[in-house]
N, C-alpha and C positions, 0 to 999 in steps of 0.2 A: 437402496438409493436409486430411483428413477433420474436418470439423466435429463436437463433439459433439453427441448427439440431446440435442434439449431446449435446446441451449446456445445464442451469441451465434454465426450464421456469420463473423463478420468482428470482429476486436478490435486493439485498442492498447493495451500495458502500458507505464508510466512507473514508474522506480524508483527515487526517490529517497535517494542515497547522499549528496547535500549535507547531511545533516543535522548536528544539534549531537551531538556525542558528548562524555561525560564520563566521566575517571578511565582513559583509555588512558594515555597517558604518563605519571601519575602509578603506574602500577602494573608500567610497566619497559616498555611496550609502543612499539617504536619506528617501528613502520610508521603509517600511517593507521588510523584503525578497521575501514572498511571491507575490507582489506587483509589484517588478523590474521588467522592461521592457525586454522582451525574441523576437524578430521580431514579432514585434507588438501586443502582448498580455502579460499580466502578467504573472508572472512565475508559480502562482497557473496552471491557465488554461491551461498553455503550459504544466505543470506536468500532468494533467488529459487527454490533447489528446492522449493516447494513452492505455486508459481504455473504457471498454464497456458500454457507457453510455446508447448508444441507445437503448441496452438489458436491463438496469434497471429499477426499479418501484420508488427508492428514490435513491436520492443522497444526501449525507449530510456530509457538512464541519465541523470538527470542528477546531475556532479560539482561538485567543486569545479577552481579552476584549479589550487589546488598539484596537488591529486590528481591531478587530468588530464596537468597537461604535468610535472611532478617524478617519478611512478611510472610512465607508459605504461598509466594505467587506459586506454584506449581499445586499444590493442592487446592487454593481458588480455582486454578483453569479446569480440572480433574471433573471437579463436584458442576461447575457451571458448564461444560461441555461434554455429557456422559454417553453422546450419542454417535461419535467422531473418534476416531483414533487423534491423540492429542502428546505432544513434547513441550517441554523447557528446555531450552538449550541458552548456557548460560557465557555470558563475556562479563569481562572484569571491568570494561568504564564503555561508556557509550559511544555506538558508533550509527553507522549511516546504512545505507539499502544495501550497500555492496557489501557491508562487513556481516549485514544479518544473514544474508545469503550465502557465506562462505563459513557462517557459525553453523547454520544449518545445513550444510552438504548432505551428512549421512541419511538426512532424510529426506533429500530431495532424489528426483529421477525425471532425467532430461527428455526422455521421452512424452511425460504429464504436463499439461498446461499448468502452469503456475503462476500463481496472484501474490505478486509480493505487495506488504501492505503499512505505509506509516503508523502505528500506534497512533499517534494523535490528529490522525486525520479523522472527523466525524465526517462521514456522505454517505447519501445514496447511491447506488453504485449498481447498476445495472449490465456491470463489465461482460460477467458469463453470458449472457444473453447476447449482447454487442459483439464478442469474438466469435459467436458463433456464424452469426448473421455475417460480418462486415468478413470473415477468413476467406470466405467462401463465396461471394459476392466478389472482393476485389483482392484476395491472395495476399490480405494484411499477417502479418508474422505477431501481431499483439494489439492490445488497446491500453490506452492511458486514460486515466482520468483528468477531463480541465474545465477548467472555471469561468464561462465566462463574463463572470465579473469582475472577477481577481479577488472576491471577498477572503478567499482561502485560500492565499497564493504563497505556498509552501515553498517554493520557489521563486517568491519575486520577484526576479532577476531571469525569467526563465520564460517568454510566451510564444507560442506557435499559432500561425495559419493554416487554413487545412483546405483542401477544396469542396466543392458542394457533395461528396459523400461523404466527407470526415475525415479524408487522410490528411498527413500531414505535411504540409507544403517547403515550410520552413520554418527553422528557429530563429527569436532575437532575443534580444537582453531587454529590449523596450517595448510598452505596448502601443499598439497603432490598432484603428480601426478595424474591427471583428475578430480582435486575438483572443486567444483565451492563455491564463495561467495554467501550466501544468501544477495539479495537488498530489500528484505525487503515488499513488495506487496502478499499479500496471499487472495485466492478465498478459501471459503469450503463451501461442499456441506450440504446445511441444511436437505435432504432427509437422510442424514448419521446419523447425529446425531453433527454433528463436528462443528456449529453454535452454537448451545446447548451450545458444550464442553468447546468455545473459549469464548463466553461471559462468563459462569460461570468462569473459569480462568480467566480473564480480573478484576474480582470484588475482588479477593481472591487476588493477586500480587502488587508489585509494579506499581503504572501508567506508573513508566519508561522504567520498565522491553521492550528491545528491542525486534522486531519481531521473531529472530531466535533463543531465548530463548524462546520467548513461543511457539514455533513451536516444538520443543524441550521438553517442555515441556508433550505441546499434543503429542507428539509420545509416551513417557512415559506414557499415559493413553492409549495406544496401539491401537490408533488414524495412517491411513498410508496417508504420505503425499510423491506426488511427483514434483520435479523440472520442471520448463520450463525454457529451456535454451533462455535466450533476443541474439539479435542481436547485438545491444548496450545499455549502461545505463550509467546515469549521475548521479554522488551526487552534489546535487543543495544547501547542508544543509551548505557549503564556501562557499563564494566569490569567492575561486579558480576554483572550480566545474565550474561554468558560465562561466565563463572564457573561462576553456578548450570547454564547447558546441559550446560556438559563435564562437573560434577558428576554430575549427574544421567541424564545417557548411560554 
């Protein structure tokens, strides 16, 4: 694995596939969400091209148990990622960023940048590249991913300003002029200390507590986090969401 210049040598990606999804089998869909057919791969994997695998040392999903042991997601992940050291770690009903990351402890190390990742976020994501640049440049502890159009606002309730390098200025609940929606995908630099900060948070919260709460959170521990603005982004977490992708491809 050649490191990229500028980037995190050493990383762990979490990808949480336990999520709540709405309006799959209400719309004829008989598999899991994760599992629907996206142009020819399941809609996990098609969530994940567009994270930095081939910079990682682990990659680890966490499911649900039906998912896990009823469909063979863990031999899916196995056969489609044979190049990465790869886990399932498994919870019993769906939860949030904090609960995937406290299902996943044994294989994380606070020391590693880690990219934790909604399942059903489809983006480009040009994260690793961005912590590397923006750490080191302005002494940011992580980068988040946001929208700013709010098309994929995982968080609707959730938009931040940031100043003209990308940090982050402030949170609000509403949008105003140049905010962008947090979607939900966050890298932090474990050289900072900001892996450290996010797993301990992660144990201490609710499981459900959303990404840009605890993003929010860590800034309040005076933690500096800033924005990558995506090109596009999909919430995959409806039925409608896929919809408008396959639409619009």
């Amino acid at each position: 694995m050649e490191p990229l210049e500028g980037g995190p040598t050493t990383m762990i990606i979490v990808v949480n596939v336990a999520e709540v999804y709405h309006g799959y089998r209400e719309s004829g869909y008989e598999l899991p969400a994760p599992l629907v057919p996206m142009r020819g791969m399941p809609a996990y994997a098609r969530s994940t091209a567009g994270l930095p695998i081939d910079l990682a040392d682990r990659l680890v999903f966490v499911a649900t148990d039906e998912l896990a042991e009823q469909h063979g997601f863990a031999t899916d992940v196995s056969l489609r990622f044979p190049h990465i050291a790869t886990a399932v770690v498994q919870v019993p009903s769906p939860t949030g960023p904090a609960g995937a990351i406290r299902a996943a402890l044994g294989h994380l190390d606070d020391s590693e940048s880690l990219i934790v990742h909604p399942g059903s976020q489809l983006v480009r994501s040009a994260l690793a590249a961005r912590l590397g640049v923006m750490s080191e440049m302005m002494g940011l502890a992580g980068v988040i991913d946001g929208d700013v159009t709010g098309t994929g606002a995982w968080s609707a309730d959730t938009f931040v300003t940031c100043d003209r390098t990308g940090r982050i200025e402030s949170v609000a609940s509403h949008w105003s002029d140049g905010a962008m929606a947090l979607t939900g995908t966050l890298i932090t630099d474990g050289d900072a200390g900001a892996t450290r900060e996010i797993i301990q948070l992660a144990c201490e919260i609710d499981p459900l507590t959303p990404m840009a709460d605890i993003v929010t959170a860590l800034i309040r521990r005076r933690l500096s986090f800033g924005v990558d603005r995506v090109a596009a982004s999909w919430d995959l977490s409806h039925a409608a969401g896929l919809g408008a992708y396959l639409a619009h491809r």
